[in-house]
C-alpha positions in Angstrom: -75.6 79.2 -158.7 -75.4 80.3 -162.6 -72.8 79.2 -165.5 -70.5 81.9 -164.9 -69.5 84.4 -167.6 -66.8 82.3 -170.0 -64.5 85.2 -170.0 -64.5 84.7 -166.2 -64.4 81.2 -166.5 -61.0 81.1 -168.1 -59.6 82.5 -165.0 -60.9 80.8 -162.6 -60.1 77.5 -164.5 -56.4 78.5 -164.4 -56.4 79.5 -161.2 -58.0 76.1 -160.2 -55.6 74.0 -162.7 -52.4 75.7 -161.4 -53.2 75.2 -158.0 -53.4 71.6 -158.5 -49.4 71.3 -160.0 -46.8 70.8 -157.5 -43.7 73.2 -158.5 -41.4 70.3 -158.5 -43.3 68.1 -160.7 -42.3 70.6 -163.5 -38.4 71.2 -162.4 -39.1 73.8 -160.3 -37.7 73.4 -156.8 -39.6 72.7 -153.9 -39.5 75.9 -151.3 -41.3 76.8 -147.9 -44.1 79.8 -147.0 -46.5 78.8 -149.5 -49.5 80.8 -148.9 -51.2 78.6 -151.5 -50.7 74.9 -153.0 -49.6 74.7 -156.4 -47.7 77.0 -158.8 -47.5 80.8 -158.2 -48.8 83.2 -161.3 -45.3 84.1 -162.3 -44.0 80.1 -162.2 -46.5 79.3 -164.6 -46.1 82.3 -167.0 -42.0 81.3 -166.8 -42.5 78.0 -167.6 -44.9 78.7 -170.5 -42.8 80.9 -172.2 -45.2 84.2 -171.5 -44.7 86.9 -170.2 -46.2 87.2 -166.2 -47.8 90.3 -167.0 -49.4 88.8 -170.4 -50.4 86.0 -168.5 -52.2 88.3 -165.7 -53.8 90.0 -168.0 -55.2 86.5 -169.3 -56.2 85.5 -165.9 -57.9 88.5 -165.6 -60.1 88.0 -169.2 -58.1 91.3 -170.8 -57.1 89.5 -173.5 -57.3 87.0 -176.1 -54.6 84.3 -175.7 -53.2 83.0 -178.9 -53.8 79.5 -179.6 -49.6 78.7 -179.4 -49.9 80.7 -175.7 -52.8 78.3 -174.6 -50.7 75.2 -176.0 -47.7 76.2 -174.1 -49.5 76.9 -170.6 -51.8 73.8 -171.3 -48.4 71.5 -171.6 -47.1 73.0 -168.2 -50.5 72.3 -166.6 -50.4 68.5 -167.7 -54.0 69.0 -169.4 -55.0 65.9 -171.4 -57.1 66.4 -174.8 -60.6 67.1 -173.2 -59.3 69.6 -170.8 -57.0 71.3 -173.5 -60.0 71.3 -175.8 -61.7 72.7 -173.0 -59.2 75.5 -172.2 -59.5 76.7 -175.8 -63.3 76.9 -175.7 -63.3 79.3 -172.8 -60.9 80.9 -174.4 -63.0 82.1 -177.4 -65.8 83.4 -175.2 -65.6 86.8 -177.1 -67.4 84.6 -179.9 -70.6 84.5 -177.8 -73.3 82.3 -178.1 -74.0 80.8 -181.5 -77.2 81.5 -183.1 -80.0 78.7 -183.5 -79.3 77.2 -187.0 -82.8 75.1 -187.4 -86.3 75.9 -186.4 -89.0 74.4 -184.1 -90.1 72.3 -187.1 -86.2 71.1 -188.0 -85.9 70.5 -184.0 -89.0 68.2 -184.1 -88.2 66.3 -187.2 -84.7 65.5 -185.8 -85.6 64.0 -182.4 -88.5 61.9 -184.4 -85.6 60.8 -186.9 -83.8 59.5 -183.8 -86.0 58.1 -182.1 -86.6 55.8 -184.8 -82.7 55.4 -185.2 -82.4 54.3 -181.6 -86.0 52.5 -181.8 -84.0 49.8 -184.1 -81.1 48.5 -182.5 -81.0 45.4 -180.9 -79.2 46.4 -176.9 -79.7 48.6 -175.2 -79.6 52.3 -176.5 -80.6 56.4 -175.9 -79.7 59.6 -177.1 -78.4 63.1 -175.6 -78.0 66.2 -176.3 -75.1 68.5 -174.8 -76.8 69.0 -172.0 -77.3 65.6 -171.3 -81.2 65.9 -172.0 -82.4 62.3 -172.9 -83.9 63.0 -176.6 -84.7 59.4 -177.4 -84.5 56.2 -176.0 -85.6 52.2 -177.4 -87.1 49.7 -175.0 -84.4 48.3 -173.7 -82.5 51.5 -172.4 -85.5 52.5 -170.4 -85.7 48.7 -169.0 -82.1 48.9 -168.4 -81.7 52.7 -166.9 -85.2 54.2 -166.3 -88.7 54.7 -167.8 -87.7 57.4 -168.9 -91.1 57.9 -170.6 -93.0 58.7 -167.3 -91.1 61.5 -166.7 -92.0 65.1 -166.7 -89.7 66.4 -169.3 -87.5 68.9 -167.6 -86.1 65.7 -165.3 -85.3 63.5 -168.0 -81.5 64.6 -168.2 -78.7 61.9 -167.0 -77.2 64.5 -164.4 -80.2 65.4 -162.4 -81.2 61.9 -162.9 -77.7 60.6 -161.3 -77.6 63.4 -158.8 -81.3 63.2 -157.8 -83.1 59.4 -158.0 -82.3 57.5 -155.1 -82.9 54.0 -158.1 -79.7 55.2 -159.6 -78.0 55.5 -157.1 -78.7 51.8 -156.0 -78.1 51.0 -160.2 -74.8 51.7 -160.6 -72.1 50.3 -157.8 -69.5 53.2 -158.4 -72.4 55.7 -158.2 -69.8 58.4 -157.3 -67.3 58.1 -159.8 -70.1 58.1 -162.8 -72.3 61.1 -161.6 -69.5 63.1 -161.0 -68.8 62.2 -165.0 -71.9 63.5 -165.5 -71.2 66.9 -163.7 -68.1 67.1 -165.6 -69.3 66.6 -168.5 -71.7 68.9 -168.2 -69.2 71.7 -167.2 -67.4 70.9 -171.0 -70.4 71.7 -172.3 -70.9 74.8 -170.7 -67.6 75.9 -172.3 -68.7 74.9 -175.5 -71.6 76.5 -175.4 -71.7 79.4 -173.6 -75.0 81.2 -173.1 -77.2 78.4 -173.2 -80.6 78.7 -171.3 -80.9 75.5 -171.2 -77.8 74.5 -168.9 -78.2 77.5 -167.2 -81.7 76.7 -166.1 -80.4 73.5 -165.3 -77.2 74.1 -163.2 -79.3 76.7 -161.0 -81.8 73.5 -160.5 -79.3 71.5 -159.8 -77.7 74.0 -157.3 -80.7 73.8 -155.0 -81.5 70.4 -154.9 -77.8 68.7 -154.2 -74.8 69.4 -152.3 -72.2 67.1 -154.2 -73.4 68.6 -158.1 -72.7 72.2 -156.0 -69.4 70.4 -154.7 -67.7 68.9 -157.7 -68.9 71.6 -160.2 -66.7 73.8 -158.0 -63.9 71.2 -158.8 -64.2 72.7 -162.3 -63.1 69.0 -164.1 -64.5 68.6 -167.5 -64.8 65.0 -169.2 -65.5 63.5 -172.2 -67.3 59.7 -173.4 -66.4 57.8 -176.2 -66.5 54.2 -174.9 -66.0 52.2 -172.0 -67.5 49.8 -169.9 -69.9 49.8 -166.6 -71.3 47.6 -164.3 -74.7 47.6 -163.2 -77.0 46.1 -160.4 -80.5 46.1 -161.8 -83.0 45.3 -159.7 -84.6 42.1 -161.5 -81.3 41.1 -163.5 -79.3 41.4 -161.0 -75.5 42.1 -162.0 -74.5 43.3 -165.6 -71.8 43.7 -167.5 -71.6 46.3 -170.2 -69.2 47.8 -172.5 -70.3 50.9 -174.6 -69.6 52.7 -177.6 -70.8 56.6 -178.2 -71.7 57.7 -181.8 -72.3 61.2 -183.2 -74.8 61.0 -186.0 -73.9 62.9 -189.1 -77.0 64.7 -188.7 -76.8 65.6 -185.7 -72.9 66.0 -184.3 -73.8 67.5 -181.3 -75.8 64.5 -180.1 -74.5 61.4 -178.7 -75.7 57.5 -178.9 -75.1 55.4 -176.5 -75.2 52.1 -177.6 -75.0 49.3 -174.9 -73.8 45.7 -175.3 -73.1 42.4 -172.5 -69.1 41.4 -171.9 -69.6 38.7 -170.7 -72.5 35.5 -171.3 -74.6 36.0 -168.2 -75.5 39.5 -169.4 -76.1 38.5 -173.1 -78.6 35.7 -171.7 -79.6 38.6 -168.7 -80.8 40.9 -172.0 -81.9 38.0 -174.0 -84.8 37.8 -171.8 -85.2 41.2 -170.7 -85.8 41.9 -174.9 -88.7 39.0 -175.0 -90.4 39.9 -171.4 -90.6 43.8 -173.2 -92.2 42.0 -176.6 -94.6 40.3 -175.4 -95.9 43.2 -172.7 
């Protein structure tokens, strides 16, 4: 399996979408012989306001949809702001992929900057990329998710990690639910950048080595993280409770920091001694 081509992508994303709303949750009446689920071609283009040949043709990739013709077929889809964002990034696949803007040496000085960024704060805390590569990571994180230090680099990226350690699995209690975040989030960034060798290489790694990334990518759901709060079983610590907050460096807006910290008094003490058993090793 590859990233398909994101003029492609548009249409089968549509297709997928529309095939997921029931004709009567948007007024329309509820009728019989049905050789699919969901909303036929010409429903949709109705109830956005298009015409059903314009919208064919956008199915199709022969055109460029205006942004006020992706709003209107977004709002009869139901998508919320991460799948409407990610409706409009397919959408301007004729762009192609943007070119490099730093060097090797920019690259390197970056992920040394961060490392030392992440290096200082006091929970838990790592970076990624958009492909969900870790970049950097401080002690704790790596006591708290992996080592992610002994890893050859190519598997130190949070969805082959979730998809393909069996310690994860046993880490987080709603396994499921999280690593098929990661896939979705994975698939938004595919959108957003489309061309990249790197999640290309990675989604046809992925493809061969589990069923359910092959699965839910095919569900074609896109996320985003900003905060939230998780629960973990760690295997010396026992059960955790965590809330975290995502931050995009100035520097750096397409990276994300996940910063970690306890809910609840067990897990502050839980860290509290996880921090001085890493100090003094």
């Amino acid at each position: 399996m590859s990233v398909s081509n994101p003029r492609a992508e548009l249409g089968a994303f549509l297709r997928h979408r529309r095939g997921l709303v029931a004709p009567q949750a948007i007024g329309l009446p509820a009728t019989t012989g049905r050789r699919v689920p969901g909303l036929r071609r010409e429903e949709l283009a109705i109830m956005s306001g298009v015409s059903p040949d314009h919208y064919q043709r956008i199915e199709q990739g022969r055109v460029n949809p205006s942004v006020q013709v992706l709003e209107a077929i977004a709002t009869t889809l139901g998508l919320d702001d991460t799948e409407r964002a990610h409706l409009h990034a397919l959408a301007a696949a004729h762009r192609g992929p943007s070119a490099p803007r730093h060097g090797r040496r920019r690259h390197d000085q970056r992920t040394a900057d961060l490392s030392a960024l992440v290096a200082h704060f006091n929970g838990p805390a790592f970076a990624l990329n958009h492909c969900r590569d870790v970049l950097a990571w401080n002690t704790l994180g790596a006591e708290l998710i992996t080592d992610f230090g002994v890893l050859p680099a190519q598997d130190r990226n949070m969805v082959w990690l979730m998809l393909t350690d069996p310690a994860l699995q046993d880490l987080y209690p709603d396994w499921e639910t999280g690593a098929r975040a990661q896939v979705a989030m994975l698939r938004r960034a595919s959108a957003l950048n489309p061309g990249d060798s790197r999640i290309q290489q990675l989604v046809g790694r992925l493809s061969t080595h589990s069923d359910r990334f092959v699965q839910w990518w095919a569900l074609r759901e896109v996320r985003e993280k900003t905060a939230g709060t998780k629960t973990l079983n760690h295997p010396s610590l026992g059960q955790l409770s965590l809330a975290f907050q995502v931050l995009h460096p100035s520097a750096a807006p397409d990276v994300e920091l996940f910063t970690y910290y306890p809910t609840d008094d067990t897990t502050a003490e839980a860290l509290r001694a996880l921090s001085a058993t890493s100090t003094t090793s």
